[in-house]
N, C-alpha and C positions, 0 to 999 in steps of 0.2 A: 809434528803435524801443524802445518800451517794453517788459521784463519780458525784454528778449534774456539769451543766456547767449554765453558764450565757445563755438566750435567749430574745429576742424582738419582740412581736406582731406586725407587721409593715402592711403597705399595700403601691401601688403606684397605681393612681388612682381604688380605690378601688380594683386590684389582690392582693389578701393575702397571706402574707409571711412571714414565722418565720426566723427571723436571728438567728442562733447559735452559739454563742462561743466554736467551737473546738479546738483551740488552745494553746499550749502546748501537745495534748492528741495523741496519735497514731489509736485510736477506730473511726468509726465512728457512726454517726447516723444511726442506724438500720431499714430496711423497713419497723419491726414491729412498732418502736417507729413511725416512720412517720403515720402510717396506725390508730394506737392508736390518734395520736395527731389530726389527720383529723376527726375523729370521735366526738369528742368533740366539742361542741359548739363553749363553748370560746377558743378553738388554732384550730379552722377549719382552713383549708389555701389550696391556690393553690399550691405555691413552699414552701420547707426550703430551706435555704442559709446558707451553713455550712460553716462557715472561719476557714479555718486548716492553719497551718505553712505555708510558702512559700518551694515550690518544686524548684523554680530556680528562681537563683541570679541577683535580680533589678526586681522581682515581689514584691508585700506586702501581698501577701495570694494567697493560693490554697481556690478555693469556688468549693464547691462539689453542687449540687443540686437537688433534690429528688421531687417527683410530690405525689401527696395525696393517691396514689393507690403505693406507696413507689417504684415504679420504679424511675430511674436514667435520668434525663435531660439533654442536652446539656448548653442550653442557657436562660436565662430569664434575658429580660432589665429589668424590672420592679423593680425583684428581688434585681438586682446589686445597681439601685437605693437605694433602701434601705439602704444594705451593706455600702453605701459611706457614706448617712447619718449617720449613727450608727458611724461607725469610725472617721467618721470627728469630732462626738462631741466629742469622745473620744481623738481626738489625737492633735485637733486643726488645721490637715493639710488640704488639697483640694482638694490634686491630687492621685490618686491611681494607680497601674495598679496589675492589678488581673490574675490570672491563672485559666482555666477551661477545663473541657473536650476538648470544643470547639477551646479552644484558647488564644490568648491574649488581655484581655479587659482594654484598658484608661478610666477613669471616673475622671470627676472633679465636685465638688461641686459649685455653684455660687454665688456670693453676696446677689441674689435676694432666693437664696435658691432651687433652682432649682437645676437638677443635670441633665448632662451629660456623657452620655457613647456612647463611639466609640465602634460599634458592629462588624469592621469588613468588609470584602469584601463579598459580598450577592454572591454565589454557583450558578449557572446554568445549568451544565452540569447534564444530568438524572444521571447518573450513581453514581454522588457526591451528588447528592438531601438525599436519592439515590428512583431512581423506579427502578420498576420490571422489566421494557423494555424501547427499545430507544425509546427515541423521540428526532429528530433534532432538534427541537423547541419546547422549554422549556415556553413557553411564551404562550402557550394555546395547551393545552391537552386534548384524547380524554376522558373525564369523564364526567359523568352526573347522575343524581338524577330525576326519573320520569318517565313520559310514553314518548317512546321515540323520538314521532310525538311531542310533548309537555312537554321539560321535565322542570322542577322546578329549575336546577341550572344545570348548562352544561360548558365546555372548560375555566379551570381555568385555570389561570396561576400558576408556580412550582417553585421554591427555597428555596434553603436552606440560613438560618441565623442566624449557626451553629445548626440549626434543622431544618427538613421538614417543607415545608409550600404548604399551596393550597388556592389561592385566587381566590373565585368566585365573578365574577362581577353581580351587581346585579341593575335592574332603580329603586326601591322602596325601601322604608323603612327596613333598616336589620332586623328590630325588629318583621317584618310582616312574617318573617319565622322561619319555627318550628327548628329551630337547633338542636333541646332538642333530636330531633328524628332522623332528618337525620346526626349530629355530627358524633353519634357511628359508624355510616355506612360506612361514608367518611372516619374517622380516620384508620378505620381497611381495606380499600379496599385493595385488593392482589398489587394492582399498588404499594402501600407503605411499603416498606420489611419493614420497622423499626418505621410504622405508621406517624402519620403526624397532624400538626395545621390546622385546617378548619377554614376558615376569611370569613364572608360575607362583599365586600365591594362596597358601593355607591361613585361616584364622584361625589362631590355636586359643585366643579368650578375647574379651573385650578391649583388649588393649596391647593386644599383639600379634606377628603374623609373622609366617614364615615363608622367605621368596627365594628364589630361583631363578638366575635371568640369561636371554641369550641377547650380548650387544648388536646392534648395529652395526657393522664397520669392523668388529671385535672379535663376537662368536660368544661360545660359550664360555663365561668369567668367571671369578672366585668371587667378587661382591659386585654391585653397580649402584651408586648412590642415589643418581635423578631416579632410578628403580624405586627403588624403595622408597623415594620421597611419593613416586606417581601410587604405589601400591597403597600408601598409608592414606594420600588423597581420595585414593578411589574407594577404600576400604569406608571412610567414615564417608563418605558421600552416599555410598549405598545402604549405610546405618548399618552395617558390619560391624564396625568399632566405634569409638570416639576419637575426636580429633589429635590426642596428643598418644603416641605408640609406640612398640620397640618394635623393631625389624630382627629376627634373626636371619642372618643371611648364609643359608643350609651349603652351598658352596665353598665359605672360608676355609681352613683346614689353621686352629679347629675353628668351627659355627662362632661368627662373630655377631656382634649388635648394633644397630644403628637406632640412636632416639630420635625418632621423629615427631613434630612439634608444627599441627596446621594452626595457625593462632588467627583465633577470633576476632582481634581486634584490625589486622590489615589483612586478612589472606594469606598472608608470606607462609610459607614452609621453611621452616629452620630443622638442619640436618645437623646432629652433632654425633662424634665419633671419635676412633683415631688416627694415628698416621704413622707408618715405620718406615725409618730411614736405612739402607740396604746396606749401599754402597758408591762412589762420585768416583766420577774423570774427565777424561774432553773429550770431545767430539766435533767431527766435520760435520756441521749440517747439510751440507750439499749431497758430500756421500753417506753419511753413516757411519764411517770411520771413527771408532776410538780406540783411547789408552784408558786404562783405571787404574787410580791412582794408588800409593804405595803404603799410603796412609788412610785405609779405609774407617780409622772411627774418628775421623771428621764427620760433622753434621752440620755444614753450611756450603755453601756455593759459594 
């Protein structure tokens, strides 16, 4: 296969994501190659993570990032996750700081193997979310799913974490709703010019919650990280919880955790978690075309 690059089957609590080695190349990953690679069993995935060069001076990479239906993403913790894995075994370092559509992302790796990524200052203003129209209070909106005496999911809460979010609160079980159906619905309302992440989330005590998400671009996933970073934001914003939280994320198989961490001192939202590494090979970025390589307990690109 001519013109392949290096890639890593990865996942973070069960969201699935191809790392790609773009680096050196000026091309990128094409919507078709993404759209191809989705289709396949073996490289199905929610995001790829393309590491191209760095665009500016004291980053370590531009990470481009692409959703299964090959449109273009802002932000995926889950993903970055990953990305820090991969490079770390590669490089032996622990700290990164990455460039993305969205912005500028810190990640370090842990002793314990865990990984951390600063996501950022969490968006509140409608317009920067972005919606369709004002709302002075971004912290419960008028939307809703159902008959309207009765409806099934009503007055989320809206931020952006370097992409739409819409977190509905829910007293029961996430899992006891049909997402699979009302997702599509929610992602595409006219409120969200640029679509948006649907979360079902429970608060199960002061300092924790249990979510549920249907991506963007994606569909229904096993984890979503800016998820659970937006639900943990929305959660202590509306004095639900405090600002520092676990996520469990009721889709992993099994129920994985994310610590979520809104810190007082800048805003940032720090996501920390894990990362598993699957399996590598190459790949055509143009088409989607690979081989997987022969020696799958490598863990580096």
């Amino acid at each position: 296969m001519d013109g392949t690059v290096e890639f890593a089957k990865m996942n973070g609590l069960g969201n699935k994501i191809l790392v790609v080695d773009m680096r050196g190349r000026r091309d990128p990953v094409t919507p078709a190659a993404a759209i191809a690679l989705a289709a396949d069993p073996h490289t199905a995935f929610d995001q790829i993570m393309a590491i191209h060069d760095p665009k500016l001076d004291g980053t370590d990479a531009y990470i481009d990032i692409l959703n299964c239906d090959g449109t273009k993403a802002q932000a995926c913790g889950n993903g970055t996750r990953c990305v820090v894995q991969a490079l770390a075994a590669e490089t032996g370092r622990r700290r990164f700081t990455f460039q993305t559509v969205a912005g500028i992302l810190n990640a370090e790796e842990h002793g314990d193997g865990t990984i951390s990524v600063d996501m950022g200052k969490p968006v509140f203003e409608w317009n920067r979310i972005p919606l369709a129209e004002d709302f002075h209070d971004t912290s419960r909106i008028e939307l809703q799913i159902g008959p309207i005496d009765a409806p099934v999911l009503h007055s989320p809460s809206v931020v952006s974490m370097g992409n739409p979010h819409a977190i509905f609160w829910v007293n029961q079980d996430v899992m006891s709703y049909d997402l699979a159906r009302f997702g599509p619905l929610l992602e595409n309302h006219p409120i969200f010019p640029e679509r948006a992440n649907i979360t079902l989330a429970e608060v199960t005590s002061p300092s924790s919650l249990t979510t549920r998400t249907w991506e963007r671009g994606a569909g229904l996933t096993l984890a979503c990280g800016s998820a659970a970073c937006a639900a943990a934001v929305s959660a202590a914003r509306t004095g639900r919880t405090g600002r520092r939280v676990e996520i469990r994320v009721a889709s992993a198989t099994p129920p994985g955790i994310l610590s979520i961490d809104w810190r007082e001192r800048d805003d940032h939202v720090v996501m920390t978690g894990p990362a598993e590494w699957e399996w590598s090979g190459r790949l055509d970025p143009a088409t989607g075309a690979y081989t997987r390589d022969d020696a799958p307990e490598a863990k580096s690109l």
